[in-house]
N, C-alpha and C positions, 0 to 999 in steps of 0.2 A: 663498501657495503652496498652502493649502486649496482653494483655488478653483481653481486652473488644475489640482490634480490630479483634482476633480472633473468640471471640463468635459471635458476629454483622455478619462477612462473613458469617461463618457459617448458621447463622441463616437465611441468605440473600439467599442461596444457597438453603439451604432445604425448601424454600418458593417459590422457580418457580417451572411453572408449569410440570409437570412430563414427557411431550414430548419434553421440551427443554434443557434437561438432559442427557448426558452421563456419563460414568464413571470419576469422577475428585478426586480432593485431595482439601485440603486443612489444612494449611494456606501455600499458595503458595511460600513464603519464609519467613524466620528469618534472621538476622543477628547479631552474639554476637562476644564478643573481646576476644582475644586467654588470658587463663588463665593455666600456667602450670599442668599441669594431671588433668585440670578438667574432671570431671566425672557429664554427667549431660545426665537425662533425657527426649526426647520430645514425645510429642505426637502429631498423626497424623490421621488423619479423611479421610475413603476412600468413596467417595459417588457413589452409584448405580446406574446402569443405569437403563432406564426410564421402559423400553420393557421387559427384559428378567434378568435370575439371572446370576450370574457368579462367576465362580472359580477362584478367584486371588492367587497369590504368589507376599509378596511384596520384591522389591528387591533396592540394594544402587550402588550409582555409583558414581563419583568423585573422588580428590586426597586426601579424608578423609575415602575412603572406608573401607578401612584397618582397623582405629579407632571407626568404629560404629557395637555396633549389632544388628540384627533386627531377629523377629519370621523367621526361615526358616522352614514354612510349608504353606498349602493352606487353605485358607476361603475363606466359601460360603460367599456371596456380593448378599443377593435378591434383587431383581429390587425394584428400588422406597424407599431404605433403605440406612441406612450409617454404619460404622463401621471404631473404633477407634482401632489404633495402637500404642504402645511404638515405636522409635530407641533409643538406648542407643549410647552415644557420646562418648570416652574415649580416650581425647588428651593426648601426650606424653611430656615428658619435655619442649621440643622444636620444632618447626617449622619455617619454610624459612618464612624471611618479608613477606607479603602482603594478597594476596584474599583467601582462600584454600575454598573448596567448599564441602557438602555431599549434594548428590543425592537423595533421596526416591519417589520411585513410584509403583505403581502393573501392575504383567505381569498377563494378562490371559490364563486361563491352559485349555485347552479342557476336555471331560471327555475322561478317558483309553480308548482304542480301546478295541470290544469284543475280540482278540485275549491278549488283557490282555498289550498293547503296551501305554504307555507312552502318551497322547495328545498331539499336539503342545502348545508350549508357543510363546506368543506375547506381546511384551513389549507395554502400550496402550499411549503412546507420551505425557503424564503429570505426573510433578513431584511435589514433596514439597521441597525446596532447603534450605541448612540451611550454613550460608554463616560464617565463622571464619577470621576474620581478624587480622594480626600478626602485632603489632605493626615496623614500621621500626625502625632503631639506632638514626638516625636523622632528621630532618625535611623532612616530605612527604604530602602532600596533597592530597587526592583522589577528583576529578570532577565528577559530570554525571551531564548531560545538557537536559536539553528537551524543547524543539520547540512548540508549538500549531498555526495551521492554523490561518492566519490571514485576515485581508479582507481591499481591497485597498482601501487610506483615513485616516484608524481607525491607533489604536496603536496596532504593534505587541509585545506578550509579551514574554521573556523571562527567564527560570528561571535554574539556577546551586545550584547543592546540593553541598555541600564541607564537607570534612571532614578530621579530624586531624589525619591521620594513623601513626604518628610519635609518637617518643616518649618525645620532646621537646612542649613547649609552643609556640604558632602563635600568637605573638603579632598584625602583622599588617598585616592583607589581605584583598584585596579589588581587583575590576578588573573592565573589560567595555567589550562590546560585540561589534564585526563586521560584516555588512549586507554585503552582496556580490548576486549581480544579477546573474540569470539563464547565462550570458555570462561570469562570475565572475568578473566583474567591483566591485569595492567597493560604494555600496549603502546608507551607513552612519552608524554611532558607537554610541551607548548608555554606557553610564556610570552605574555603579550599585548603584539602589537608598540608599544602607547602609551607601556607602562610607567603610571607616575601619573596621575591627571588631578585634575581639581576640578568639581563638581557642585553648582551653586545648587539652593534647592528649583525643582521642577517641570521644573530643567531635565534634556535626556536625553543620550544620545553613543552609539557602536556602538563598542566593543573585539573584536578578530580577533585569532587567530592560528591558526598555520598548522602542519600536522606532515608530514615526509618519510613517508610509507606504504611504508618499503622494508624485503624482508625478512620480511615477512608476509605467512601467508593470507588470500585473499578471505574474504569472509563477513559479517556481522552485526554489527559492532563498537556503542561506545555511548562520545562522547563526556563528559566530567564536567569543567563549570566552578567553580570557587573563586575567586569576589570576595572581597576586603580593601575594608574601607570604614572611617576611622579607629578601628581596632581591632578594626570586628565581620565578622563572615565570613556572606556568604550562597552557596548554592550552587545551581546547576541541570543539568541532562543533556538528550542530545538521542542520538537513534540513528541511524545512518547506514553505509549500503552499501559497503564495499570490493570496489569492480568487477574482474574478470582479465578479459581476453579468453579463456575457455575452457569447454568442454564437458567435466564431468566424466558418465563414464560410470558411472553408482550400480548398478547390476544390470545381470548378462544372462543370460538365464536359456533352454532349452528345452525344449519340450516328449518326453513317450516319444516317442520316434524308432522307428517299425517299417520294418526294410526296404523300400521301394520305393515310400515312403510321402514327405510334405511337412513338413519339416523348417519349425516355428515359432520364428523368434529374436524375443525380446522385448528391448526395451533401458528401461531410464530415465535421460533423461538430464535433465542439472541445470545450467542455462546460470548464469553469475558474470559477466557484462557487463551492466555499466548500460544496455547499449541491443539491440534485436532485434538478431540474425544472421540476415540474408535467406535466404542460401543453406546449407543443411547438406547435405552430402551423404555416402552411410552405403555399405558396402558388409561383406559378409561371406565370408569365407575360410574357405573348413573344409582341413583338414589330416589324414594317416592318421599312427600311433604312429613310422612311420618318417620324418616330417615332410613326406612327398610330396604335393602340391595336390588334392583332387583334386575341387574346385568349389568359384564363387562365385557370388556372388550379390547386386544390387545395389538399395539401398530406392529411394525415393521420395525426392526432394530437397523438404524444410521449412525453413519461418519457425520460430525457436523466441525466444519472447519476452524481455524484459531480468529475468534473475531466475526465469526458468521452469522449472517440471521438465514434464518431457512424456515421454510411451512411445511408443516406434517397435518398428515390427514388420517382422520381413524373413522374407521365405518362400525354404528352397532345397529341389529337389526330391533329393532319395535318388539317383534312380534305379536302377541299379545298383550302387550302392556295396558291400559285400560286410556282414555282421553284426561289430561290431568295435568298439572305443574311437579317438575323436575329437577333435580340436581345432578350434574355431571362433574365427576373430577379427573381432573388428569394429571398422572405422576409420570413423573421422568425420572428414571435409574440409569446413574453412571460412575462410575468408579463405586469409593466410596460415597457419592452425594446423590439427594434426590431433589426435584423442584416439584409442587405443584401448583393448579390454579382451579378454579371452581366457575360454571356460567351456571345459569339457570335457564331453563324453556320448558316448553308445554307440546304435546302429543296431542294434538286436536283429532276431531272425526276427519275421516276421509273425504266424507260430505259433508263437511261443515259448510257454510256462506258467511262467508267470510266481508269486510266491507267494499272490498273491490268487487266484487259479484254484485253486491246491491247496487254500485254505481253504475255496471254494466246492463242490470235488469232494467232500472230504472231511464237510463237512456233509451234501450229499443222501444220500451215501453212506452218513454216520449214520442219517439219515430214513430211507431203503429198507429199513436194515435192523430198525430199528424197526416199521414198515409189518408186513414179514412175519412179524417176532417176534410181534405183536400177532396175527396173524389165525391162528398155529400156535394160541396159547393158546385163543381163539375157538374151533378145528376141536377 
């Protein structure tokens, strides 16, 4: 099964298309169980980038460093090609319980300086991970949990990988999962649909379950799993997006409005859909104290992303409108949904004085009369 999911990537890899390609590795991890002085060989595929060739050196990092050897010299990497490498693994009697990890990746080498000086080397931030698990003395369980967005209504799903890192037998484990809202209130617990199971050392199994998302806000949530494992309890969390289809409108705000001047609507808006909404489209309504229309005005139709906040700006002109107190609305059309929100403001005179004028009149005023105070004293 190792090997056909290996080949499959691989093959996966070297079939995009050639500008979507940087330098990678592959198979991006293994995982095997600690066997005293094994001595085992891997092999490791370094893929080219798309543009240009490149001089790699590959190199090992992790708490298994020590135990692997790999070619310590440079290969040419032509663009658009791949090229396979051995590490050699060679564990020692013994190692501490649990994760120990080896590293592999390629640094790239500049070519020599014409004074004959050495390139810079840069590590290019992808590795192949080859992961050694040591069995513990007595019962231990390993967790990892993972979340996938869900959308309110539906069932969100959850699912925990378990595995037997001990050296005893797991007769009986079984566990349930706890919702907890963006405020951390508890939002409700799913059971796991296995129920019990049984767990030889090193062997592994995936536990799910599942929660109705109904009844609740979008937002931020954070799943919490509780394994039972003959008597002892391990637990892990994952966080995960409850999607609405909806545009909430967070502010909208304008600017002093002077008669006959351009009236600036600012909005923030905050998308809760796990996925972009292509088309938004915005319009704004002003309204006089006696709720009479009396202009609109319509934005710019946007992308807004899965999870986005973005600011939209809508201009209406005054015109003529008279100096007075207003109502503005603004709706957003998208799919089948709309949102809106209402501010209020006022259309002053152009020359109005305002009370920052008064303060400013009032100082010079201070000033001047200081001025000629001073120059009576003087005369």
């Amino acid at each position: 099964m190792t090997i056909k999911i290996f080949v499959t990537v691989l093959m996966f890899i070297l079939m995009l298309p050639h500008a979507a390609l940087a330098i990678g590795v592959t198979p991006i991890y293994r995982e095997i169980y600690f066997e005293p002085n094994l001595h085992r060989n891997f092999s490791i595929v370094m893929i080219g980038d798309a543009e240009s060739d490149k001089i790699i050196r590959p190199y090992v990092d992790g708490d298994l460093a020590n135990y692997s050897i790999i070619p310590n010299r440079t290969f040419l990497l032509p663009k658009g090609s791949s090229l396979g490498l051995w590490v050699t693994l060679k564990l020692p009697e013994k190692l501490t319980p649990g994760r120990h990890q080896l590293h592999v990746g390629p640094m790239e080498e500049n070519p020599p300086s014409a004074g004959g000086a050495q390139g810079v080397i840069a590590r290019l931030g992808v590795e192949s991970i080859i992961y050694v698990n040591v069995p513990f003395p007595s019962k231990y369980l390993d967790l990892r949990m993972v979340c996938q967005e869900a959308v309110l209504g539906e069932n969100a799903q959850f699912t925990v990988d378990v595995a037997n890192l001990g050296s005893v037998d797991l007769n009986d484990v079984s566990g349930y999962v706890e919702i907890f809202s963006p405020a951390g209130a508890n939002a409700g617990r799913a059971d796991m649909k296995e129920g019990s199971i049984f767990l030889s050392p090193a062997q592994k199994a995936k536990l799910s379950a599942s929660w109705n998302a109904a009844g609740v806000e979008p937002g931020y949530y954070t799943a919490a799993a509780t394994i039972n494992y003959d008597g002892n309890i391990s637990s892990t969390t994952c966080n995960f997006r409850l999607g609405e289809l909806k545009i909430n409108i967070a502010d909208l705000s304008v600017n002093g409005t002077k008669k006959g001047e351009i009236a600036k609507f600012v909005a923030l808006l905050q998308s809760t859909w796990n996925s972009d909404i292509p088309q938004v489209f915005s319009e704004i309504t002003v309204k006089a104290k006696d709720g009479a229309v009396v202009g609109t005005s319509k934005g710019e139709a946007i992308r807004i992303g899965r999870w986005e906040d973005r600011k939209v700006t809508i201009y209406w002109d005054t015109g003529n409108a008279p100096e007075g107190d207003y109502m503005a609305t603004l709706l957003l059309e998208y799919q089948d949904k709309n949102s809106t929100k209402t501010v209020n403001f006022k259309i002053i005179s152009a020359f109005e004085i305002t009370w920052m004028h008064m303060v400013i009149i009032c100082l010079a005023a201070l000033m001047a009369y200081q001025a000629v105070r001073s120059r009576r004293k003087r005369a």
